[in-house]
N, CA, C and O atoms as a GROMACS GRO file, in nm:
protein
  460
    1UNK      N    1   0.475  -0.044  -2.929
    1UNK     CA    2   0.392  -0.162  -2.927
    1UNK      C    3   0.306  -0.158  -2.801
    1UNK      O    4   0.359  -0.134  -2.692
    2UNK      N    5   0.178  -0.182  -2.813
    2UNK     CA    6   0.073  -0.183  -2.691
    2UNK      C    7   0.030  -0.318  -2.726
    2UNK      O    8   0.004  -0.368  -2.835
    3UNK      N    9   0.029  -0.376  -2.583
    3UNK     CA   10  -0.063  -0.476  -2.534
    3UNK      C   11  -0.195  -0.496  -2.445
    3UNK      O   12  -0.164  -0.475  -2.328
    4UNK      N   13  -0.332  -0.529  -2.458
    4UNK     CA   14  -0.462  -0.555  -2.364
    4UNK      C   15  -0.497  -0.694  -2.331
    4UNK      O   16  -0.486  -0.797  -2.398
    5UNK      N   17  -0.546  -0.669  -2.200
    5UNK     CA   18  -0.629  -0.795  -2.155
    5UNK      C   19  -0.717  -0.719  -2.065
    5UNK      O   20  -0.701  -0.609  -2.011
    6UNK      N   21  -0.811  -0.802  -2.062
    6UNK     CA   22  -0.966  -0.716  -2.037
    6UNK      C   23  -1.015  -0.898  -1.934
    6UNK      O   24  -1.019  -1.017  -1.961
    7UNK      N   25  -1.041  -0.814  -1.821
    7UNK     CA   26  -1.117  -0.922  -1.720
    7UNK      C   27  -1.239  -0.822  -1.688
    7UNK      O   28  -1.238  -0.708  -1.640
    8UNK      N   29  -1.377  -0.930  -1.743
    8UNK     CA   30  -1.534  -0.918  -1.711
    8UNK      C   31  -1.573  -0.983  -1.600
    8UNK      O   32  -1.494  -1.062  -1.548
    9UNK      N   33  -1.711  -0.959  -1.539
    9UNK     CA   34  -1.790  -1.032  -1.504
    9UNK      C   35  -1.909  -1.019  -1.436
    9UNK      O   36  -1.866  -1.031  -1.321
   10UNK      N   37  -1.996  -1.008  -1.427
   10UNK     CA   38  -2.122  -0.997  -1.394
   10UNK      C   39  -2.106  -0.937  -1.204
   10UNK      O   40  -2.098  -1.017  -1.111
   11UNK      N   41  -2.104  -0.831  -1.191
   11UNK     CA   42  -2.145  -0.736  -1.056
   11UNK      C   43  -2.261  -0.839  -1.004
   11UNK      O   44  -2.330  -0.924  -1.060
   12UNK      N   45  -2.247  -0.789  -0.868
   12UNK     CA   46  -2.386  -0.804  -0.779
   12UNK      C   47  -2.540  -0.751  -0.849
   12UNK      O   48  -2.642  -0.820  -0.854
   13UNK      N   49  -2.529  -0.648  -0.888
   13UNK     CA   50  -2.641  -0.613  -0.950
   13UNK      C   51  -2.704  -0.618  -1.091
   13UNK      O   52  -2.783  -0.553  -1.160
   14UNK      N   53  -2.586  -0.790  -1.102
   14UNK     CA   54  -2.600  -0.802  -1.254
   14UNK      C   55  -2.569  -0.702  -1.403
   14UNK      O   56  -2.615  -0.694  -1.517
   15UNK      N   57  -2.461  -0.633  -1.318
   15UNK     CA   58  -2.393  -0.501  -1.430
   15UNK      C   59  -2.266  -0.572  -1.467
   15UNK      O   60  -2.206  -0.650  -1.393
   16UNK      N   61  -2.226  -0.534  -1.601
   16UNK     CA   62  -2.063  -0.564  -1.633
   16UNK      C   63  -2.010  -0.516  -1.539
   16UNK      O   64  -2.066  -0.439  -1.462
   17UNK      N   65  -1.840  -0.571  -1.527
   17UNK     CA   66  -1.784  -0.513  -1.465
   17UNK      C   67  -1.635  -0.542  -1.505
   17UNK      O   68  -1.616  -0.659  -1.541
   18UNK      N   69  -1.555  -0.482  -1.506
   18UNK     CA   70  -1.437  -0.513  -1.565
   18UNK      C   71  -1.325  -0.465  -1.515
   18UNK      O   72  -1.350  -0.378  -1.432
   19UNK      N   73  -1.167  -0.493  -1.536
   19UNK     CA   74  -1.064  -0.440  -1.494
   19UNK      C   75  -0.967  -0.459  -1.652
   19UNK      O   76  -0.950  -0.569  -1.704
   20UNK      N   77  -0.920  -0.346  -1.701
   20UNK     CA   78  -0.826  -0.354  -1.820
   20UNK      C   79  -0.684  -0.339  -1.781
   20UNK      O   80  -0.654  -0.246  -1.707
   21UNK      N   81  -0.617  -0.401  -1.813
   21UNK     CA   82  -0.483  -0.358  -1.788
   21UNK      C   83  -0.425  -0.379  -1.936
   21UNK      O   84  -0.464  -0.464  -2.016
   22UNK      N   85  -0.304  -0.265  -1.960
   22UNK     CA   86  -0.256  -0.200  -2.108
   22UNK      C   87  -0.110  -0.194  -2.072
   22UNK      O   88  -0.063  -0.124  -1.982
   23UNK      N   89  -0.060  -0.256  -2.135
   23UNK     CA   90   0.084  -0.253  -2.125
   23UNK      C   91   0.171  -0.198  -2.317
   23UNK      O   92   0.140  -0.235  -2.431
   24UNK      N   93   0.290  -0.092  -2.264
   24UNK     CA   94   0.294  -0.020  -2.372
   24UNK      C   95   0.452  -0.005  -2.353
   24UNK      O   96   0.512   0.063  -2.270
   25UNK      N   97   0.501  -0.082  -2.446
   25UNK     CA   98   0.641  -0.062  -2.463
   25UNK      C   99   0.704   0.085  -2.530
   25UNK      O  100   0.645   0.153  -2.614
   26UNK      N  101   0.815   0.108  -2.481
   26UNK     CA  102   0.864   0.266  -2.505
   26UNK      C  103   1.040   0.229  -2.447
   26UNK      O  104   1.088   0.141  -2.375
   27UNK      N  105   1.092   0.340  -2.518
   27UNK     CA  106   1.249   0.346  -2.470
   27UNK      C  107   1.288   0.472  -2.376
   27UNK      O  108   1.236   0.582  -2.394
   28UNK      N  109   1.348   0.455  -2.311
   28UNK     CA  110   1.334   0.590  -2.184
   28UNK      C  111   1.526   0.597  -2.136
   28UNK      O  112   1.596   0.533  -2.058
   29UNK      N  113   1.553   0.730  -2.247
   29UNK     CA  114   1.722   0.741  -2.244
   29UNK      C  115   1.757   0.586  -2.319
   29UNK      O  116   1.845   0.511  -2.278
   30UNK      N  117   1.690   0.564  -2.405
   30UNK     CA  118   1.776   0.406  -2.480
   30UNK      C  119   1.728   0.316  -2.431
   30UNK      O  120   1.694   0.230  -2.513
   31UNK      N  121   1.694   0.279  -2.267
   31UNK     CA  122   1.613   0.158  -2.224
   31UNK      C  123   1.469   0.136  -2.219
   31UNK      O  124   1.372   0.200  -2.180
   32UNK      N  125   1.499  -0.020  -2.294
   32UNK     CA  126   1.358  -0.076  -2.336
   32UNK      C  127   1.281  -0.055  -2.178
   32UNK      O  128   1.338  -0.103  -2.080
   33UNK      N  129   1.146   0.022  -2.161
   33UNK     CA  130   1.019   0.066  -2.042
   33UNK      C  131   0.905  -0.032  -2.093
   33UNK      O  132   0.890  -0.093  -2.199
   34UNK      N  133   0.830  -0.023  -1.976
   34UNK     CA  134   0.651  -0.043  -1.978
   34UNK      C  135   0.623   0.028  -1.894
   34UNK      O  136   0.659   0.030  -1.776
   35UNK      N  137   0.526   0.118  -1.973
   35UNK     CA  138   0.419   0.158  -1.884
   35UNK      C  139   0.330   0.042  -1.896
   35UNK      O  140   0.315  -0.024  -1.999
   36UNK      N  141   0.252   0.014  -1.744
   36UNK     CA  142   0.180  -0.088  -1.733
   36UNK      C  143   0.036   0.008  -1.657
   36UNK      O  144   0.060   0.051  -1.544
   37UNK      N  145  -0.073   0.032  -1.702
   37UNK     CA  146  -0.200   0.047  -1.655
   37UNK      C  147  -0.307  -0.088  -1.601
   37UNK      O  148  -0.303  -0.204  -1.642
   38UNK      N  149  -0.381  -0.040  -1.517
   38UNK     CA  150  -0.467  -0.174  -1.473
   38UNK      C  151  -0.571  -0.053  -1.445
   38UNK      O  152  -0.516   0.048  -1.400
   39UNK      N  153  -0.712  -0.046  -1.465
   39UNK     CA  154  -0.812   0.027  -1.467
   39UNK      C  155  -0.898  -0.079  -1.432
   39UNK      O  156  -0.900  -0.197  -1.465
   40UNK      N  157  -0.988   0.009  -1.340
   40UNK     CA  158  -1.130  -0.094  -1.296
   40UNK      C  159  -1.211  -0.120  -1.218
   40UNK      O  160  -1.214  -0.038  -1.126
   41UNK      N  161  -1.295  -0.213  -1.209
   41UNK     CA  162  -1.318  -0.165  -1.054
   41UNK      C  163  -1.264  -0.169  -0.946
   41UNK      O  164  -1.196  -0.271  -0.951
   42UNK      N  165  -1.247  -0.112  -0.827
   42UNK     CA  166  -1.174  -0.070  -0.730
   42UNK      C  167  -1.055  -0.110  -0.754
   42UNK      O  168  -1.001  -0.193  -0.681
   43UNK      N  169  -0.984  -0.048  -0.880
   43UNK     CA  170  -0.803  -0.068  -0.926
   43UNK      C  171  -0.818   0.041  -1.004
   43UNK      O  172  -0.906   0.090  -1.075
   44UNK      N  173  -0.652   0.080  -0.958
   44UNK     CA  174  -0.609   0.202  -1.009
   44UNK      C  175  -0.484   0.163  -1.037
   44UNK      O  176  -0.445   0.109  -0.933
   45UNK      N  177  -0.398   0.159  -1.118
   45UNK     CA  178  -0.220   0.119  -1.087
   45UNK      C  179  -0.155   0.157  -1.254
   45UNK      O  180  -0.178   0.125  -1.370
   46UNK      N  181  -0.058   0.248  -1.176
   46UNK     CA  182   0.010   0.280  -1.320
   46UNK      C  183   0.154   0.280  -1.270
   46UNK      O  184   0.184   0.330  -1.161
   47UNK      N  185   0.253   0.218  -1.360
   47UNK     CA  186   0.349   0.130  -1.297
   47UNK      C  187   0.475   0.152  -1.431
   47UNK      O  188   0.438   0.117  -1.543
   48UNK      N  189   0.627   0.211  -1.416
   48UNK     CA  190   0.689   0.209  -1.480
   48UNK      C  191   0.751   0.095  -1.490
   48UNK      O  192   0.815   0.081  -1.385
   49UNK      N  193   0.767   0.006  -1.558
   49UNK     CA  194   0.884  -0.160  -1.545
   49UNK      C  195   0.976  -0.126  -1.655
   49UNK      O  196   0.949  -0.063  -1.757
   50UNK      N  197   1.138  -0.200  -1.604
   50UNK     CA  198   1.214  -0.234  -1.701
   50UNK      C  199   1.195  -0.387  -1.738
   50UNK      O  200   1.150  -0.478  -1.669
   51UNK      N  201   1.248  -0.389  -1.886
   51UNK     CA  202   1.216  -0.495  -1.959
   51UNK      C  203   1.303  -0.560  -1.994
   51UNK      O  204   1.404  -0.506  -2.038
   52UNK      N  205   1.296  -0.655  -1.989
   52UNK     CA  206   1.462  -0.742  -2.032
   52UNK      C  207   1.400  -0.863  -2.140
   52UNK      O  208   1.314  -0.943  -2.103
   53UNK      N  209   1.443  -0.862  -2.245
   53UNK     CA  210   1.440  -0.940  -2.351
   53UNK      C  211   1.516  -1.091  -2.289
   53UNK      O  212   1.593  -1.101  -2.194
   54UNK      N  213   1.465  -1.196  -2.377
   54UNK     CA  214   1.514  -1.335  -2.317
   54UNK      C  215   1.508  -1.403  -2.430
   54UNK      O  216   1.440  -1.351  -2.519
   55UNK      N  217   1.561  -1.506  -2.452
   55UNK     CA  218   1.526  -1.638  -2.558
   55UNK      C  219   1.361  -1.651  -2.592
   55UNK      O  220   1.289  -1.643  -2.691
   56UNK      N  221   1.346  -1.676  -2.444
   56UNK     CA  222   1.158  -1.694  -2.466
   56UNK      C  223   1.059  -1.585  -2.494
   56UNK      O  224   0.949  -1.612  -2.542
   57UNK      N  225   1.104  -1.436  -2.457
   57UNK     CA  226   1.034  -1.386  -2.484
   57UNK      C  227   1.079  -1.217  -2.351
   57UNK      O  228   1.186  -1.169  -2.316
   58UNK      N  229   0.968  -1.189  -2.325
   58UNK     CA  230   0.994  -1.083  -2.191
   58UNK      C  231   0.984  -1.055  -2.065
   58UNK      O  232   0.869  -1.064  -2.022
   59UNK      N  233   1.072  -1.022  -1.981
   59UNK     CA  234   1.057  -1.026  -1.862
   59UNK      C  235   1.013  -0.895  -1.813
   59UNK      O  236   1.044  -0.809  -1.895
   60UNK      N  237   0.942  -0.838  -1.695
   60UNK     CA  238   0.902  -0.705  -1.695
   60UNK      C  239   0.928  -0.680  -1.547
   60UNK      O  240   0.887  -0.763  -1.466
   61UNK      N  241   0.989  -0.578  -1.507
   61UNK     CA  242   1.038  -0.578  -1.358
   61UNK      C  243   1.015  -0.448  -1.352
   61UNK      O  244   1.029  -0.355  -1.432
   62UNK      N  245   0.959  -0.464  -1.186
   62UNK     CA  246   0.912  -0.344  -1.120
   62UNK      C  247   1.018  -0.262  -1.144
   62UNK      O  248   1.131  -0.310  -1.151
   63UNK      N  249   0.992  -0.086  -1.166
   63UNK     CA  250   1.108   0.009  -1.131
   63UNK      C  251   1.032   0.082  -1.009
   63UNK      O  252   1.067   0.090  -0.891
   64UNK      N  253   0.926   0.130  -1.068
   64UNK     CA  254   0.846   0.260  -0.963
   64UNK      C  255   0.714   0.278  -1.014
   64UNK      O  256   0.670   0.246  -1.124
   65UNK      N  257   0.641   0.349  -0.890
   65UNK     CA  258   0.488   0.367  -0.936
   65UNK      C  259   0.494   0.517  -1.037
   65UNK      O  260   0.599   0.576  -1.010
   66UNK      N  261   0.433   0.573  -1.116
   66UNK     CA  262   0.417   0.667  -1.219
   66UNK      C  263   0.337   0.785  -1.143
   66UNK      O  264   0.339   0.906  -1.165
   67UNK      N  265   0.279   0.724  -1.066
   67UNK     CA  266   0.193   0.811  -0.950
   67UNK      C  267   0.233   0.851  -0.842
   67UNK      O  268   0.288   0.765  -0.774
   68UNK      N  269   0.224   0.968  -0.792
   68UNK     CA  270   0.273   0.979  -0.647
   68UNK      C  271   0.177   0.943  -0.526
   68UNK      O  272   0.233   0.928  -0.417
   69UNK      N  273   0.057   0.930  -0.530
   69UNK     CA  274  -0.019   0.908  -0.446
   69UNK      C  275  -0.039   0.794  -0.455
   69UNK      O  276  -0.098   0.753  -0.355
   70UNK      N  277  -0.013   0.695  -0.549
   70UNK     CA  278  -0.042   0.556  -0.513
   70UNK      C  279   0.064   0.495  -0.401
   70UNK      O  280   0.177   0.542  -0.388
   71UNK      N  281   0.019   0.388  -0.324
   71UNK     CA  282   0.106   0.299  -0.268
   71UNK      C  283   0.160   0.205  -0.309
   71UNK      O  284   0.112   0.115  -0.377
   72UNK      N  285   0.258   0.216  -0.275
   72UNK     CA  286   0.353   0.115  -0.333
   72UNK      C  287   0.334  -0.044  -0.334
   72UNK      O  288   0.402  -0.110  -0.256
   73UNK      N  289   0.278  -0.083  -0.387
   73UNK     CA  290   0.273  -0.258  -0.354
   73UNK      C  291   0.338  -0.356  -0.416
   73UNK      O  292   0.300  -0.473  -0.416
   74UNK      N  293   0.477  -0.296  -0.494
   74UNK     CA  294   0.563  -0.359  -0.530
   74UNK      C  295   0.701  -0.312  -0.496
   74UNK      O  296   0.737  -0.196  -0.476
   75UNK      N  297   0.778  -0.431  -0.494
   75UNK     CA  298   0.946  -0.342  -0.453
   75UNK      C  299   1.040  -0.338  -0.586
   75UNK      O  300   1.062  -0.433  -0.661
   76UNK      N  301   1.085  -0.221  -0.597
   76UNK     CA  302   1.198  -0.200  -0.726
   76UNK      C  303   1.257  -0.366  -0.756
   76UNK      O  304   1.278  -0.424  -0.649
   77UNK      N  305   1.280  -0.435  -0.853
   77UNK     CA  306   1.317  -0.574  -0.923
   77UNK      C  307   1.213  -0.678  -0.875
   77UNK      O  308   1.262  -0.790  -0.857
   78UNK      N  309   1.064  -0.663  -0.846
   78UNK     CA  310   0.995  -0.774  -0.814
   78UNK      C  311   0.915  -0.784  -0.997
   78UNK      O  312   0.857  -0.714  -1.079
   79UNK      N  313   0.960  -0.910  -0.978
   79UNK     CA  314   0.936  -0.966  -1.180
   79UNK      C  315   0.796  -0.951  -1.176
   79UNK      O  316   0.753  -1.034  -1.096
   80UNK      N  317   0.728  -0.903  -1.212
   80UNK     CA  318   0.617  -0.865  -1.222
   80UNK      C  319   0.513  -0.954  -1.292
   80UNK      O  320   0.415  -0.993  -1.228
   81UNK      N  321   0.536  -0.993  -1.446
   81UNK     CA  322   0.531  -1.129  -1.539
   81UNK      C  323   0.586  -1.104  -1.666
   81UNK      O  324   0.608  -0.999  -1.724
   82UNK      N  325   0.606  -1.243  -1.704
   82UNK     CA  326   0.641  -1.241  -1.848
   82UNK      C  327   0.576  -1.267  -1.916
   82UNK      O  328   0.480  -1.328  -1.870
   83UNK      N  329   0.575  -1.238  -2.104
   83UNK     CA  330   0.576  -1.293  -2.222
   83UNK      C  331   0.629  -1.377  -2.291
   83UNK      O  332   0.725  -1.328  -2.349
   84UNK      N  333   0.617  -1.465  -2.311
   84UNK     CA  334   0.660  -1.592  -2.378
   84UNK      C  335   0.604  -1.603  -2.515
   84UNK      O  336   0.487  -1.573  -2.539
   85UNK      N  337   0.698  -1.651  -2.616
   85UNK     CA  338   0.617  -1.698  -2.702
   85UNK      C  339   0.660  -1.870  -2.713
   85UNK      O  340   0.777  -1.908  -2.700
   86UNK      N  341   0.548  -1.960  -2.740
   86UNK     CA  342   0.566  -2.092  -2.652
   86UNK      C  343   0.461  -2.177  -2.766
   86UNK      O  344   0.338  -2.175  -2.765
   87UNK      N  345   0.518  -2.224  -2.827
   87UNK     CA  346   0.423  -2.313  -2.955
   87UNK      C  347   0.384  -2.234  -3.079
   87UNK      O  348   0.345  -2.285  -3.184
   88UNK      N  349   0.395  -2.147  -3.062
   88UNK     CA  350   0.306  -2.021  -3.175
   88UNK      C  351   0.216  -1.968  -3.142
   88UNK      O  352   0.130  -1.939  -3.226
   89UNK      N  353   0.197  -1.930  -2.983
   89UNK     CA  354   0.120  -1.843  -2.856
   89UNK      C  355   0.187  -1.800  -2.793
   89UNK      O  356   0.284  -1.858  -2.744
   90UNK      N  357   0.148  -1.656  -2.771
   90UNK     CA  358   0.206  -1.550  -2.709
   90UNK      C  359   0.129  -1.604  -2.542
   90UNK      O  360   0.009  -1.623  -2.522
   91UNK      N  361   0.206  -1.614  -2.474
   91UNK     CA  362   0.172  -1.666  -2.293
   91UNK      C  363   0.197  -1.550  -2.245
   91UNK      O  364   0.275  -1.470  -2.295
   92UNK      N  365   0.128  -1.533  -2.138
   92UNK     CA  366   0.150  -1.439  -1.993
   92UNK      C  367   0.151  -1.562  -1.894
   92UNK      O  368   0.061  -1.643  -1.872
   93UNK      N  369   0.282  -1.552  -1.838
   93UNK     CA  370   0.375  -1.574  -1.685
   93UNK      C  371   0.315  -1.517  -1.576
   93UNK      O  372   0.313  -1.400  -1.613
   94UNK      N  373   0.285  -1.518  -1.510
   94UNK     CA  374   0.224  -1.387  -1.378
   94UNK      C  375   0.337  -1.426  -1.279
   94UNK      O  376   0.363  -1.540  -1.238
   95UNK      N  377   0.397  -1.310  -1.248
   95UNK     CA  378   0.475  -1.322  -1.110
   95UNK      C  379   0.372  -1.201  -1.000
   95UNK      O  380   0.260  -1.196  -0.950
   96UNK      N  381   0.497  -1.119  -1.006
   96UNK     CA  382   0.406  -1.040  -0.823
   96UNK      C  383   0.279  -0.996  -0.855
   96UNK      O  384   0.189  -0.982  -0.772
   97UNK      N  385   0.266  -0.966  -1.017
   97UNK     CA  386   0.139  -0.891  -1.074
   97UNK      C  387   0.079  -1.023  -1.091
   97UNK      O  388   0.137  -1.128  -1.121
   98UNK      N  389  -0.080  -0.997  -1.061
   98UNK     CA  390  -0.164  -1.107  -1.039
   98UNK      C  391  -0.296  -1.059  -1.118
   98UNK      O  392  -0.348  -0.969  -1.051
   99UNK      N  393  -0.350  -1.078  -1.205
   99UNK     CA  394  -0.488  -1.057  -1.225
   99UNK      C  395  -0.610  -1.052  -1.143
   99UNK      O  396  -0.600  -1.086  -1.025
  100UNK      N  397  -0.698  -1.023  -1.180
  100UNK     CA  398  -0.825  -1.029  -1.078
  100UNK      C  399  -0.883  -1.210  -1.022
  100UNK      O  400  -0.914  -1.270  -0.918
  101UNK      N  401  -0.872  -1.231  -1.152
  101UNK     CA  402  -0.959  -1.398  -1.096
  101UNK      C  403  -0.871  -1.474  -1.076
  101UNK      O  404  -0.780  -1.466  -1.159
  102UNK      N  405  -0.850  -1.591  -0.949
  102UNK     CA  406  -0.769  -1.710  -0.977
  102UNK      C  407  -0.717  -1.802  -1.095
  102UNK      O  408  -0.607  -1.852  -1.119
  103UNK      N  409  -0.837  -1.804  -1.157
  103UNK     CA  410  -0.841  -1.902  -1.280
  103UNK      C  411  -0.740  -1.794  -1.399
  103UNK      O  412  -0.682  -1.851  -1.491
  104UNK      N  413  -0.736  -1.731  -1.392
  104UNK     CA  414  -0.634  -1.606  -1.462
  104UNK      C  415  -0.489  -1.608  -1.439
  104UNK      O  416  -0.400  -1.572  -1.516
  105UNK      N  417  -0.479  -1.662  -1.301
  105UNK     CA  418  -0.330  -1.687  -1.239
  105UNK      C  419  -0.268  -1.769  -1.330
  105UNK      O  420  -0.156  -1.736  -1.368
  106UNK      N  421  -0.325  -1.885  -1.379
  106UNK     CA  422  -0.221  -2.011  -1.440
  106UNK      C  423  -0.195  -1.909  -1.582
  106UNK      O  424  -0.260  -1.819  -1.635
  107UNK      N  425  -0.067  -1.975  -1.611
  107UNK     CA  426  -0.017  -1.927  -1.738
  107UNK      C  427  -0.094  -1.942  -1.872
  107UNK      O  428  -0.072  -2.050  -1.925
  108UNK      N  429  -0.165  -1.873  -1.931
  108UNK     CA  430  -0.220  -1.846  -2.079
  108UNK      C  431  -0.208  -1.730  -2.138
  108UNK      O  432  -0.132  -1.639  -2.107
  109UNK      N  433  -0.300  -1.733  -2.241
  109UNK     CA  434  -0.269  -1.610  -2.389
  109UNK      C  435  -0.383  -1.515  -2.326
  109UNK      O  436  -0.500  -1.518  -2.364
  110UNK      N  437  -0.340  -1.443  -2.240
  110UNK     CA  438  -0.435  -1.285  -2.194
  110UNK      C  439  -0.391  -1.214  -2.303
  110UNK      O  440  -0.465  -1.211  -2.401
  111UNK      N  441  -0.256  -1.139  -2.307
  111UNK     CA  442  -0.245  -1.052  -2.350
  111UNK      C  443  -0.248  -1.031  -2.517
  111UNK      O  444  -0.207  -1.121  -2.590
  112UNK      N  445  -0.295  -0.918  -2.564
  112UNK     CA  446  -0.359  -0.928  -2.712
  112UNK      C  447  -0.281  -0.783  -2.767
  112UNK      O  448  -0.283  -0.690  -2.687
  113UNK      N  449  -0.217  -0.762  -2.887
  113UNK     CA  450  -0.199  -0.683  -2.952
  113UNK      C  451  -0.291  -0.559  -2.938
  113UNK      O  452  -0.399  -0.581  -2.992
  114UNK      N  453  -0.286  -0.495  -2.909
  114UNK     CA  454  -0.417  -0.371  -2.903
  114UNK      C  455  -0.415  -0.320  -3.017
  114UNK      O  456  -0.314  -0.324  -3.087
  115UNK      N  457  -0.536  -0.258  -3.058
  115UNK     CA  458  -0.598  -0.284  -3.216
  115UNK      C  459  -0.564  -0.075  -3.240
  115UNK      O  460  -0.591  -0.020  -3.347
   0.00000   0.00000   0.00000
């Protein structure tokens, strides 16, 4: 199962500009993984998380970066965010992982089934 959310917005020079992040569930030795990508401008981050299933939905916790040259800007168990499903909408939670815009921070339906 893959998930997208796609943040736009108009550059200085009046160009799109965007950051995607793709999250892609997988089992690794039996345990439920995400690979988590964020692509964009000036972002790079590819991020292994374990996943823990809940009543409400999913929790996604840092394990390690996928990269060796990236820096680390998370610590092994920092909750990264969850999935909820909450009325008959799928929610994104944001914990240490933060989107690009403020207005992105509060809890709503970013994330989308990828087609």
């Amino acid at each position: 199962m893959k998930w997208e959310f796609v943040e736009t917005w108009k550059g200085l020079s009046n160009q799109p500009v965007m950051v995607a992040y793709e999250v892609r569930l997988l089992f690794v030795d039996g345990e439920p993984r995400a690979e988590i990508d964020i692509d964009g401008h000036m972002v790079l981050c590819r991020v292994l998380a374990s996943v823990l299933g809940t009543e409400k939905g999913l929790k996604f916790f840092f394990l390690r970066n996928r990269e060796e040259h990236v820096l680390p800007i998370f610590k092994p168990g920092d909750l990264l965010f969850e999935i909820r499903k909450e009325r008959g909408r799928i929610l994104t939670h944001w914990a240490s992982l933060q989107p690009t815009f403020d207005e992105n921070c509060k809890p709503g339906s970013y994330f989308k089934p990828a087609k």
